[in-house]
N, C-alpha and C positions, 0 to 999 in steps of 0.2 A: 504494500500500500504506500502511495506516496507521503512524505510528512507534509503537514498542515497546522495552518494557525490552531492556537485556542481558541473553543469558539463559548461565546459567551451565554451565559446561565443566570438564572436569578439567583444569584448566592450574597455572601457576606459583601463580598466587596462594590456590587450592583446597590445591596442594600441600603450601604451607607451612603454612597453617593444619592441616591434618592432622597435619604434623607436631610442633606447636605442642601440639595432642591429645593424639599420644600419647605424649608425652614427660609430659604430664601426669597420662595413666592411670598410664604407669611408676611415678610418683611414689605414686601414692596405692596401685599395689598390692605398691609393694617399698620406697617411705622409705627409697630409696639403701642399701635390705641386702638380704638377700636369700630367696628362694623356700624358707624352713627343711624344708617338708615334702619338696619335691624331691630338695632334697642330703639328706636324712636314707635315702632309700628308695631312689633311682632312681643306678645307675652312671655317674660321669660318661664312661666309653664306651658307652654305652645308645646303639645307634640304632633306626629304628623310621618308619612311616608312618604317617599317617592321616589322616581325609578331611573336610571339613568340609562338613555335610549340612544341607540345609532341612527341617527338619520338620511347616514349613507347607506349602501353597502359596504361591507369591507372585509378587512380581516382583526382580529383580536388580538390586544398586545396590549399592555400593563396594568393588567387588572390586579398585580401587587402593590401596582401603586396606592389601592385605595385604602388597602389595608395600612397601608406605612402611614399616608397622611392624616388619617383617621386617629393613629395614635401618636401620633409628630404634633398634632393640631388638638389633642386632647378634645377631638370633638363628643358627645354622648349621644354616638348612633349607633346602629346595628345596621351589619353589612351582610348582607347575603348576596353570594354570586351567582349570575345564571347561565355565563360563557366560559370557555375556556380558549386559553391562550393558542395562538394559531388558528382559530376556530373559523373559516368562512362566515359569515353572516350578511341577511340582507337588510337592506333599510328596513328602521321600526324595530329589530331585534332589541332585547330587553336585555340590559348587560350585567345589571345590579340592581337590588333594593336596598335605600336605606331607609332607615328607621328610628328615632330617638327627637332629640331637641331638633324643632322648628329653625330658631335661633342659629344653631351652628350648622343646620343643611344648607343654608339660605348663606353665612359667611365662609363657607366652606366649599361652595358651590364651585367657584371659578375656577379654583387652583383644582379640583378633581378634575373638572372638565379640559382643562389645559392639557395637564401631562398624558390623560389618558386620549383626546384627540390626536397630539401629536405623534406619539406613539403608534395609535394606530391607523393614521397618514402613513409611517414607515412603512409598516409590515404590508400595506393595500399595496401601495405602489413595489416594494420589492415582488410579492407573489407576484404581479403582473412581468416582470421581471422573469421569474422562475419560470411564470406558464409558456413565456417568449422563446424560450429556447429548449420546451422539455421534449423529450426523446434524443436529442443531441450528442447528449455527454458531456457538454461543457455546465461546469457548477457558476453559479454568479458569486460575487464577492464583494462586499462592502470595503470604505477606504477611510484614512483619517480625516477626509472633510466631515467634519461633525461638528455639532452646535458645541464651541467651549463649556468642558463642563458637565454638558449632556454625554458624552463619549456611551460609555459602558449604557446606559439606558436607549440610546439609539441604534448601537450593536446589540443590543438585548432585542431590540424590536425587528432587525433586521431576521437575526435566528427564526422570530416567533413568523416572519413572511415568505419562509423555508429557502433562505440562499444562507453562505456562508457568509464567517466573518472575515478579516484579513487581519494583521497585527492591529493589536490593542495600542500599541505607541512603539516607539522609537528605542524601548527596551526589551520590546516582541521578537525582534529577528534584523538581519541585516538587509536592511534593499538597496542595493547600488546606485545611486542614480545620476541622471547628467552632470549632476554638479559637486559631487563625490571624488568622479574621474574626472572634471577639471581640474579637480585642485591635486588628485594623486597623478595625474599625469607627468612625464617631461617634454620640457620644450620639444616641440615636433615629431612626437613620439603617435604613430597611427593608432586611431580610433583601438582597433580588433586589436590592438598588442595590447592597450593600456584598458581595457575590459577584464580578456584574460588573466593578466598579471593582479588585477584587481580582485581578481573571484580566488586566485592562490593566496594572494595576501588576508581575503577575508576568511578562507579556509585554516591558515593557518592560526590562525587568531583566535576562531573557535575553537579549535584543539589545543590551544593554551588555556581560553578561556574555562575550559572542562576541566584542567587541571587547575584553577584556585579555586573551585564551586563556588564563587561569584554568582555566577545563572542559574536559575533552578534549570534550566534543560538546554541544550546546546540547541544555540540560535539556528532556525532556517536561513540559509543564504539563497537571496535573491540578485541578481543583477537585471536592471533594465537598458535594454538597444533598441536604437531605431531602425538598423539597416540590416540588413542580410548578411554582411560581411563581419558584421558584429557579431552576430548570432555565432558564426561560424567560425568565429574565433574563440566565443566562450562556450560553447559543449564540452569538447574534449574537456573545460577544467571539472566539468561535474558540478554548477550549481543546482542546489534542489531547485529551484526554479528561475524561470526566465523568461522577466513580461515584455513582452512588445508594445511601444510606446505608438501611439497615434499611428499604425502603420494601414496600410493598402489591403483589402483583399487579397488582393493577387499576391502582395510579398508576405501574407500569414499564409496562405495557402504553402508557398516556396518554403517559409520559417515549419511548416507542419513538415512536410516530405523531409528536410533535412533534419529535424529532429529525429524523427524516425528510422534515417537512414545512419544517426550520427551516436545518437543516446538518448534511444526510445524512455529510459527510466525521469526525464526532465519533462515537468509539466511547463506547458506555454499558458502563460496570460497576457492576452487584450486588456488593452486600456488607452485610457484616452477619448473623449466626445463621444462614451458611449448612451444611445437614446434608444426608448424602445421601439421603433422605427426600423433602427441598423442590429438590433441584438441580434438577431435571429440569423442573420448571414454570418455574422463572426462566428457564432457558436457553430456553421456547419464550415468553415475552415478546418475545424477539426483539433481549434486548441482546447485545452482543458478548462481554463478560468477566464472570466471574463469581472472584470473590475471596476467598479462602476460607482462614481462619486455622487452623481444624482439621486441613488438609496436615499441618503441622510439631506445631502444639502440640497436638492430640487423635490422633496414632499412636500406637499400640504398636510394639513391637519385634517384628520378625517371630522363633519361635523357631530358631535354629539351633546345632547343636552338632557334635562333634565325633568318628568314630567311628573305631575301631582296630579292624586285623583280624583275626578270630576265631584 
């Protein structure tokens, strides 16, 4: 099996950074005072239910959110789920009931509604992503354009719209890239020399780096080329993989046969102005990944709100 990133889970570390969130939505929509229109209108014995509803269709993604903020936000409701994560659904699907204080549904509303729209904006638009290329063999893969911040909660939603993740940051793996090999390059030193030497020098580094256990697991090496002649200078060093930057049908296609003719065990990843429009032909070039920055940074928020009974 090829190695591959981590791919991200709702764990400890997902968790805290949520909560990290919404401590900071709190912040920006009470400035440590409080919900004036609520306490003006609403009894503080007020109890009350209501359901929080997709208005799109879509797909299902951080429904632990509610639980986190629910207890981040000290609100007194009771939360019952009625989707589950990855779940297709259509418009009007019923996602959750809450239940308890009027009072903190009504100042708690926004920030539930936020995280879990946006979220599940991700996951809608990757599945569409997923469905684009399936039968293929190429997996899609998310990139580090992500909202600062949000990282690990927009990789978490990407999982949940069944494509992969790619590294978590910058201490995930090595990826070579243009600007890498400018600066490790020598004067006048060609493209294909100053790749390959790059991917021996990143090779060797990791087998030092495995002797101080510094890293919990020896970094994937990646290097990215844009030419053919690049490609074909870095095979023979054995990078676990190697994306092709912004290139041509016709030279992924050329980048496929020489892989395969050269070291079939290296996965190819596309990248670069991928849209769902052009997925569908990359992925039958016949590379393995395709990587795709629009997951996180070109979603919208899927709409959802919140309804009370009549």
């Amino acid at each position: 099996m090829p190695r591959d990133f981590r791919q991200t889970q709702w764990d400890d570390a997902t968790d805290e950074d949520c909560r990290q969130l919404i401590r900071l939505a709190v912040r920006e929509d009470l400035e440590r005072q409080q919900d004036w229109t609520t306490l003006a209108l609403v009894p503080e014995d007020r109890k009350g239910a209501a359901e929080i509803v997709a208005r799109q269709a879509g797909v299902v993604a951080g429904i632990p959110v509610l639980a986190v903020a629910i207890e981040e936000m000290a609100l007194q409701l009771d939360l019952k789920v009625n989707a589950e994560e990855g779940q297709a659904i259509e418009a009007g699907a019923r996602l959750a009931r809450l239940e308890g204080s009027v009072r903190d549904l009504l100042t708690g509303e926004r920030i539930l509604l936020n995280f879990l729209g946006r979220l599940m904006g991700i996951a809608t638009l990757v599945h569409e992503y997923v469905e684009r290329v399936h039968g293929t063999g190429a997996r899609i893969y998310d990139t580090r354009k992500t909202t600062p911040g949000w990282r690990r909660l927009e990789k978490y939603a990407v999982h949940c719209g069944g494509a992969h993740n790619h590294r978590m940051g910058l201490y995930d793996a090595i990826l070579i890239k243009d600007n890498h090999l400018a600066q490790f390059a020598a004067p006048g030193q060609p493209s294909g020399e100053v790749a390959a030497a790059a991917v021996r020098q990143a090779k060797r580094f990791v087998k030092e780096l495995a002797a101080t256990g510094l890293a919990e697991a020896a970094p994937i090496v990646e290097i990215e080329v844009d030419a053919i002649d690049q490609l074909k200078a870095v095979l023979p060093e054995r990078p676990d993989v190697v994306l092709l930057d912004n290139m041509s049908l016709k030279a992924m296609y050329e980048a496929v046969v020489l892989r395969n003719a050269i070291a079939p065990e290296i996965e190819l990843e596309a990248s670069g102005g991928v849209r769902l429009d052009t997925v569908r032909a990359i992925a039958e070039t016949g590379v393995d990944r395709i990587s795709v920055g629009a997951l996180t940074h070109g979603a919208h928020s899927l709409d959802v709100g919140l309804d009370w009974p009549a």
